[in-house]
LUMLOLO-546550 format. One line per 10 residues: number of its first residue (from 1); their letters; for each residue y, x, z of C-alpha. Coordinates in pm, whole numbers, m for minus. Layout:
% residues N
NUM> A> Y X Z  ... $
% end
This chain:
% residues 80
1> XXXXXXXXXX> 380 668 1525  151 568 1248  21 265 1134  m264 134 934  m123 m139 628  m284 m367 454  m109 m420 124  m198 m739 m48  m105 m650 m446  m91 m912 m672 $
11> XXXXXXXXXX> 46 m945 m1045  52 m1287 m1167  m31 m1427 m1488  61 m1467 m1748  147 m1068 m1725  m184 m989 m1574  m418 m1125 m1323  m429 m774 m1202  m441 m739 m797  m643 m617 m483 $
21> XXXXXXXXXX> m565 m484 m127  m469 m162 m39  m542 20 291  m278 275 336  m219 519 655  205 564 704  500 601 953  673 331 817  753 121 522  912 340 288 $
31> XXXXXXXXXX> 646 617 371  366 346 273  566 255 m53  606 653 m139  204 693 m68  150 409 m312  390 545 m582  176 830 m587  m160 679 m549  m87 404 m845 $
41> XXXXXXXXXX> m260 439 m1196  m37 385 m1500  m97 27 m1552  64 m7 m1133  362 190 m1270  465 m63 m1492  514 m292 m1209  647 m49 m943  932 m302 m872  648 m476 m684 $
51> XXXXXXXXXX> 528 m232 m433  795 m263 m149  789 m661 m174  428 m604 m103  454 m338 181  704 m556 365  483 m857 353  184 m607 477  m26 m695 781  46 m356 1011 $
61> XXXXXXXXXX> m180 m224 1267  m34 28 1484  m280 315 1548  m353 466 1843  m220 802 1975  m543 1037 1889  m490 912 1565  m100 940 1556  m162 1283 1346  m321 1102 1076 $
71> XXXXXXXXXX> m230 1234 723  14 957 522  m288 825 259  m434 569 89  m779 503 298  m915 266 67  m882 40 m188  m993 m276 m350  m850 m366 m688  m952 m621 m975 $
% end
């Protein structure tokens, strides 16, 4: 089953007031965290020690079964 997160991403300052949200389609935690590893932009990968502190603390939305086939993606994304 898939599920829709919504991964709050925050680094705080003083090494950056860098953040946004993250909408990301995946089975499960460490398939969200894998999307993101390969979504990030090099400035992310200097901070991928954060990403699975932020997909556990993700809101989760379980989707529904026509949509169970849904590719593992980022959907969309906000960032500062």
């Amino acid at each position: 089953m898939k599920h829709l997160y919504l991964v709050d991403y925050w680094i705080p300052f003083p090494s950056s007031e860098y953040g946004g949200v993250m909408s990301v389609v995946a089975e499960n935690d460490s398939d969200c965290h894998d999307v993101l590893l390969n979504w990030r932009d090099e400035y992310l990968a200097g901070h991928d020690n954060r990403i699975m502190e932020s997909v556990t603390k993700a809101l989760k939305f379980e989707l529904s079964e026509s949509h169970s086939d849904e590719e593992s993606r980022v959907v969309d994304a906000f960032t500062t």
